[in-house]
C-alpha positions in Angstrom: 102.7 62.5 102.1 100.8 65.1 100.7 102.6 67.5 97.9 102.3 71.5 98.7 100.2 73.1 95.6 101.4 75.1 93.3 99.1 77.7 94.3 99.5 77.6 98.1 103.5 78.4 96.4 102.2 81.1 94.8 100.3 82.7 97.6 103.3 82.3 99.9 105.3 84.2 97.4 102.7 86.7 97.2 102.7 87.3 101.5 106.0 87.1 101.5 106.5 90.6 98.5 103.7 91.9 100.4 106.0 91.3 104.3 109.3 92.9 102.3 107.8 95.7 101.1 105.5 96.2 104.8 109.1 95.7 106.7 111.1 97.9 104.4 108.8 101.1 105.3 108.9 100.1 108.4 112.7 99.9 108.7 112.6 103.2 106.8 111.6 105.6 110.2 113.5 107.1 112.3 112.7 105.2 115.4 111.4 101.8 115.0 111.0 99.0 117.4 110.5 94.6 117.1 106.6 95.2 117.8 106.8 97.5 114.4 108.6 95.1 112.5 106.3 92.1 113.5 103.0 94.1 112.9 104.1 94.6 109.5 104.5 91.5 108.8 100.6 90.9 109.9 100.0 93.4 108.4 101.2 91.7 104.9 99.0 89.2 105.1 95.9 91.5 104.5 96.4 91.8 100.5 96.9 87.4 99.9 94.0 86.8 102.4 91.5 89.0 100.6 92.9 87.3 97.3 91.7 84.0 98.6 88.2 85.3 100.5 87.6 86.4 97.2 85.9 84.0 94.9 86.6 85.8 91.6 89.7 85.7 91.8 91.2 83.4 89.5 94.8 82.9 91.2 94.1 82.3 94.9 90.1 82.3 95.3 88.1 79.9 97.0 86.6 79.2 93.6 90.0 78.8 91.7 90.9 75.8 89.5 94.3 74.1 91.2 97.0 74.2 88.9 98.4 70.5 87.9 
């Protein structure tokens, strides 16, 4: 059975600060509905998916080293 990485651990923590902070706003109007709530939480995965498109990035980039 194949052990989750680290870094795949790391990058889920990073969507999932990135989904609290993108539900919070949203919970924050007025007038908010489930749709809202669940596009946020698309929405978070924008900032940990351009991490790992990137290959400079030393964390989560297609070029990074895996962490042992």
């Amino acid at each position: 059975m194949k052990r989750i990485q680290p870094q795949h651990i790391e990058m889920l923590k990073s969507y999932l600060r990135s989904a609290l902070a993108a539900v919070v706003a949203v919970m924050a109007t007025v007038d908010f509905t489930f749709q809202d709530v669940l596009k946020a939480f698309v929405a978070a995965l924008i900032p940990p998916v351009l991490r790992w498109i990137n290959p400079k990035d030393p964390a989560f980039g297609r070029g990074a080293q895996p962490v042992e």
